[in-house]
C-alpha positions as CSV (number, residue, x, y, z in Angstrom):
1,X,82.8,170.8,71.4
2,X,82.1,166.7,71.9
3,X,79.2,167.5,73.6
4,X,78.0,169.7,71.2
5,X,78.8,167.8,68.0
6,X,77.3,165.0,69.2
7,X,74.0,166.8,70.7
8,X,74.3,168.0,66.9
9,X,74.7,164.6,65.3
10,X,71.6,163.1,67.4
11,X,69.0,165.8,66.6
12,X,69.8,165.3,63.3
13,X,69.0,161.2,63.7
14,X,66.1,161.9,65.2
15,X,66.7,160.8,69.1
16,X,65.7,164.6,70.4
17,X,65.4,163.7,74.1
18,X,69.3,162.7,74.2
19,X,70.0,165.5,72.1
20,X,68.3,168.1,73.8
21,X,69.7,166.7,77.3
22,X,73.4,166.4,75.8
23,X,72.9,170.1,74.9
24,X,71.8,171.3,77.9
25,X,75.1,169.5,79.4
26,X,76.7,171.5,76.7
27,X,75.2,174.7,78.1
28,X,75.8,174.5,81.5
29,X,79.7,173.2,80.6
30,X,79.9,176.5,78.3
31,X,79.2,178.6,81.2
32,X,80.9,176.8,83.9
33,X,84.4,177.0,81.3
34,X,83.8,180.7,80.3
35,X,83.9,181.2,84.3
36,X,87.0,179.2,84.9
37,X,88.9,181.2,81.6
38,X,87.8,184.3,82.9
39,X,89.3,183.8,86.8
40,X,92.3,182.7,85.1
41,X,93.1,185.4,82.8
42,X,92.1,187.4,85.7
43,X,94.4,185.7,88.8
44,X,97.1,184.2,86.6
45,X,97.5,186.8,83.4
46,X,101.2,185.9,82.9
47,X,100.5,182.5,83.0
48,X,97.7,182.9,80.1
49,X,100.0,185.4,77.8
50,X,102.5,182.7,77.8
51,X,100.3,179.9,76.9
52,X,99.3,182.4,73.9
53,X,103.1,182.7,72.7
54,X,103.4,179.1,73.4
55,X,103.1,177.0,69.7
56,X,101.9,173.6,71.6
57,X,99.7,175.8,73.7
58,X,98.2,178.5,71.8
59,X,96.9,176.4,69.1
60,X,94.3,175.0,71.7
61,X,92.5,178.4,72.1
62,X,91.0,178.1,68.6
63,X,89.1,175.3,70.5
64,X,86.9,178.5,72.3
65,X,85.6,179.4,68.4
66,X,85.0,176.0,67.7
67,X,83.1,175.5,71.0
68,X,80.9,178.4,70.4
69,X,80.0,177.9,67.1
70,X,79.3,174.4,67.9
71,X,76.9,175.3,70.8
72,X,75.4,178.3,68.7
73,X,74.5,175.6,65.9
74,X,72.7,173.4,68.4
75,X,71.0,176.6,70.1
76,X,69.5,177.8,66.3
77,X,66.1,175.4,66.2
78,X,65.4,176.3,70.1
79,X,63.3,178.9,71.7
80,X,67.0,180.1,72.8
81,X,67.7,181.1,69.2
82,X,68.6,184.7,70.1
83,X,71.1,183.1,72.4
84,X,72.7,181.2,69.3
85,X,73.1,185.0,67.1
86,X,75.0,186.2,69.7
87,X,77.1,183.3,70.3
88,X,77.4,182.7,66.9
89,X,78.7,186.8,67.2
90,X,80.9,186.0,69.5
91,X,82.5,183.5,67.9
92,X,83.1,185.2,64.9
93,X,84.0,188.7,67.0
94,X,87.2,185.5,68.4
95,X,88.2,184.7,65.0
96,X,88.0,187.7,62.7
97,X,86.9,191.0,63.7
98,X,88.1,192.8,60.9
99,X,85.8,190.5,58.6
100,X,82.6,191.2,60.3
101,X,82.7,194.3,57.6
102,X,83.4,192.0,54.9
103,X,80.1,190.7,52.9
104,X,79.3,187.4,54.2
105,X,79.3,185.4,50.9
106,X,82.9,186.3,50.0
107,X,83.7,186.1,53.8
108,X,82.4,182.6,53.8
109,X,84.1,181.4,50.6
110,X,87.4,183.0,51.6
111,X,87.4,181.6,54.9
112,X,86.7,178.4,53.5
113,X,89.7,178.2,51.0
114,X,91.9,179.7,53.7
115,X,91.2,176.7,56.0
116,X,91.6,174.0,53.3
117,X,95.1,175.7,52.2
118,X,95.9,175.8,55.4
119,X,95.2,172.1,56.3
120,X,97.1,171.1,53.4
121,X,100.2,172.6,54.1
122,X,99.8,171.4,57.8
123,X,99.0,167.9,56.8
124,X,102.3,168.0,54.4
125,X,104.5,169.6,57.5
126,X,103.0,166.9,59.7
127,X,104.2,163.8,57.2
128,X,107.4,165.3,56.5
129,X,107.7,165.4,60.6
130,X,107.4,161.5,60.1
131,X,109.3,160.8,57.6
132,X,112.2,162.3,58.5
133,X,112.2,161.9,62.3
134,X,110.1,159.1,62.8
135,X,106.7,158.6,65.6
136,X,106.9,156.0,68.1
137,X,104.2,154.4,69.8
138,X,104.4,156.6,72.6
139,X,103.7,159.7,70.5
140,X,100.8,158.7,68.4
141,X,98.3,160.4,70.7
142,X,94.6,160.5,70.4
143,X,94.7,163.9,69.4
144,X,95.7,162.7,65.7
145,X,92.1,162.3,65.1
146,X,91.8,165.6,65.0
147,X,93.6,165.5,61.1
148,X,90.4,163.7,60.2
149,X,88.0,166.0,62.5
150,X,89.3,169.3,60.9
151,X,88.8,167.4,57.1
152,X,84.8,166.6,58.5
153,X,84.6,170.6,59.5
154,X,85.5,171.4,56.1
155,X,82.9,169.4,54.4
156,X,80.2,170.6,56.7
157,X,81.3,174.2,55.7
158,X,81.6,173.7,52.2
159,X,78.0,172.1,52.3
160,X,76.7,175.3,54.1
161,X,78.4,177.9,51.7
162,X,76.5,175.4,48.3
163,X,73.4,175.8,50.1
164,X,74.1,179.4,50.8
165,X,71.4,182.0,49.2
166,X,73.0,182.8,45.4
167,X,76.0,185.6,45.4
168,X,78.3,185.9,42.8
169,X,81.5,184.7,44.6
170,X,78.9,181.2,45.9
171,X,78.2,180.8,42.6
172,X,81.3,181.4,41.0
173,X,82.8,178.8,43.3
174,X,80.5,176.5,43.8
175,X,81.5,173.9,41.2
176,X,84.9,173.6,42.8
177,X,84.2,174.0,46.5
178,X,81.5,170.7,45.7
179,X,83.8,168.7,44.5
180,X,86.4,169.4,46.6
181,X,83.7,168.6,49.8
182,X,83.8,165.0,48.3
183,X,87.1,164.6,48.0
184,X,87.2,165.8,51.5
185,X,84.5,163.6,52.8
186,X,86.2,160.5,51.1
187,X,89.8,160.9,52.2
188,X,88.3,161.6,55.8
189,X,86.9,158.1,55.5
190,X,90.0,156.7,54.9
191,X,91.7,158.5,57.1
192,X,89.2,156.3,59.9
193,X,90.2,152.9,59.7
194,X,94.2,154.1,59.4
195,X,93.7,155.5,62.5
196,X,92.0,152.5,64.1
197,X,94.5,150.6,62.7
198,X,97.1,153.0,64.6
199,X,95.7,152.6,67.2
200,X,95.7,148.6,67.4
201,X,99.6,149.4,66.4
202,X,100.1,151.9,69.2
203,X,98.2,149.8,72.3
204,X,98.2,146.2,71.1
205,X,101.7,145.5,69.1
206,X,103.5,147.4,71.0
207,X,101.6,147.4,74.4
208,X,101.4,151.4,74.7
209,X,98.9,150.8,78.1
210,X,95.1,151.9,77.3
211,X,94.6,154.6,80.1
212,X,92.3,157.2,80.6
213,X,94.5,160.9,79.2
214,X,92.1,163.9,78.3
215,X,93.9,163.4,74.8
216,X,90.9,161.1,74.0
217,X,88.2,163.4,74.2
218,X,90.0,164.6,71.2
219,X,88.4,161.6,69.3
220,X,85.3,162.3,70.2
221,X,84.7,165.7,68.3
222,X,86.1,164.4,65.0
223,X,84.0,160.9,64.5
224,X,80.8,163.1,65.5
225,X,81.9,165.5,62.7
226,X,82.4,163.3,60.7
227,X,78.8,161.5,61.5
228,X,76.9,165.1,60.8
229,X,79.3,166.1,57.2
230,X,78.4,162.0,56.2
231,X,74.5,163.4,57.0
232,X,75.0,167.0,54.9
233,X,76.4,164.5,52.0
234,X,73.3,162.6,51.2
C-alpha cells in the first residue's frame, strides 16, 4: 500500500522515473506477499482462522483490498492495464462478491456512505476509549495515522464517484457527497499537525524512545493519501 500510494502520488507530480521504479517495487512486493499468504494459509491454517476471529488481527486483512486496489490504480495508464482489471477484480471479488451484481453507480455511492458512517462511528468509539480510559505515551502508536489515512481514502473516492459518468443515484447525490469530500479533506488537515504534535508529546515530553517498529510504515500510506486526495481537490 505505501509503495503504491506513493508510486501514485509521484506520477501524478510528474517525477515518472521514481514512480514507475517505486511501482515496479510494488509489483514484485505484491507477488512476493501473495506467495508468503498463500504458504501460510496452506502450512499454518489454524493459525490464519484464528487471526480472522481475532478483533486486533482480523482488521488488518482489509489491508489485502486496499493493497490491490492501490496497485491496480498505478497499473491502469501502463501497457499492464489488463493486469490492473483483474486486480482491480480481485479486489472487489475480497470485499463484496455479492455486489459485483449490483449496478456500479449505486454500488459506488453506497459503498461510499457505508465507509463514512462507518468511520464516524469508529472515530466516536475511538474518543470515548480516551476519554474514559485514558492513552499513555506508550500507546499512542504510529498506526493512529491511519484515522487521518482512511479520511484521505474517502475524499479520493468521493472525487471519483462526482467524476463518475451521470446515473441517477451520482447525480442525485452528488451535491452532498461534494461537500462532504471537503469537509473530509479539511478535517484530515487538521487532523496532521495534531498528530505531529502527538507525536513530539509521545517521543520528546515524555521520552517514548524513537525506534524502528513496523507500526510506522503505517504513516506512510496515510500522508501519501492524503498528498493524491489534496491533488483530486484542485
Amino acid at each position: 500500500m505505501a509503495t503504491g500510494i506513493v508510486s501514485i502520488g509521484l506520477r501524478e507530480s510528474g517525477f515518472d522515473v521514481v514512480a514507475h521504479s517505486l511501482l515496479a517495487f510494488a509489483v514484485l512486493a505484491y507477488v512476493f506477499l501473495a506467495v508468503l499468504y498463500v504458504l501460510r494459509w496452506v502450512r499454518y491454517r489454524p493459525e490464519v482462522m484464528r487471526d480472522l476471529r481475532d478483533p486486533e488481527k482480523s482488521f488488518g486483512y482489509f489491508t489485502i483490498v486496499a493493497g490491490t486496489g492501490v496497485l491496480a490504480v498505478g497499473l491502469l495508464d501502463t501497457r499492464f492495464s489488463g493486469a490492473s482489471v483483474a486486480l482491480m477484480g480481485l479486489a472487489a471479488l475480497i470485499w463484496f462478491v455479492p455486489g459485483l451484481s449490483t449496478p456500479i453507480g449505486m454500488l459506488a455511492v453506497l459503498s461510499w456512505s457505508v465507509g463514512a458512517l462507518l468511520y464516524a462511528g469508529i472515530a466516536v468509539l475511538i474518543i470515548l476509549r480516551i476519554v474514559h480510559l485514558g492513552l499513555s505515551a506508550a500507546e499512542f502508536e504510529p498506526t493512529y495515522w491511519v484515522s487521518m489515512g482512511a479520511l484521505a481514502i474517502s475524499v479520493v473516492a468521493g472525487t471519483g464517484i462526482i467524476d463518475m459518468t451521470a446515473t441517477p443515484m451520482v447525480q442525485a447525490a452528488g451535491a452532498f457527497i461534494g461537500g462532504t469530500v471537503i469537509s473530509f479533506w479539511c478535517f484530515a488537515a487538521w487532523l496532521i499537525p495534531m498528530l505531529l504534535a502527538a507525536g513530539v508529546w509521545r517521543h520528546i515530553l515524555n521520552r517514548v524512545p524513537l525506534r524502528y517498529t513496523p507500526g510506522l510504515w503505517s504513516m506512510v500510506f496515510p500522508l501519501g493519501m492524503f498528498a493524491v486526495a489534496s491533488m483530486t481537490e484542485r
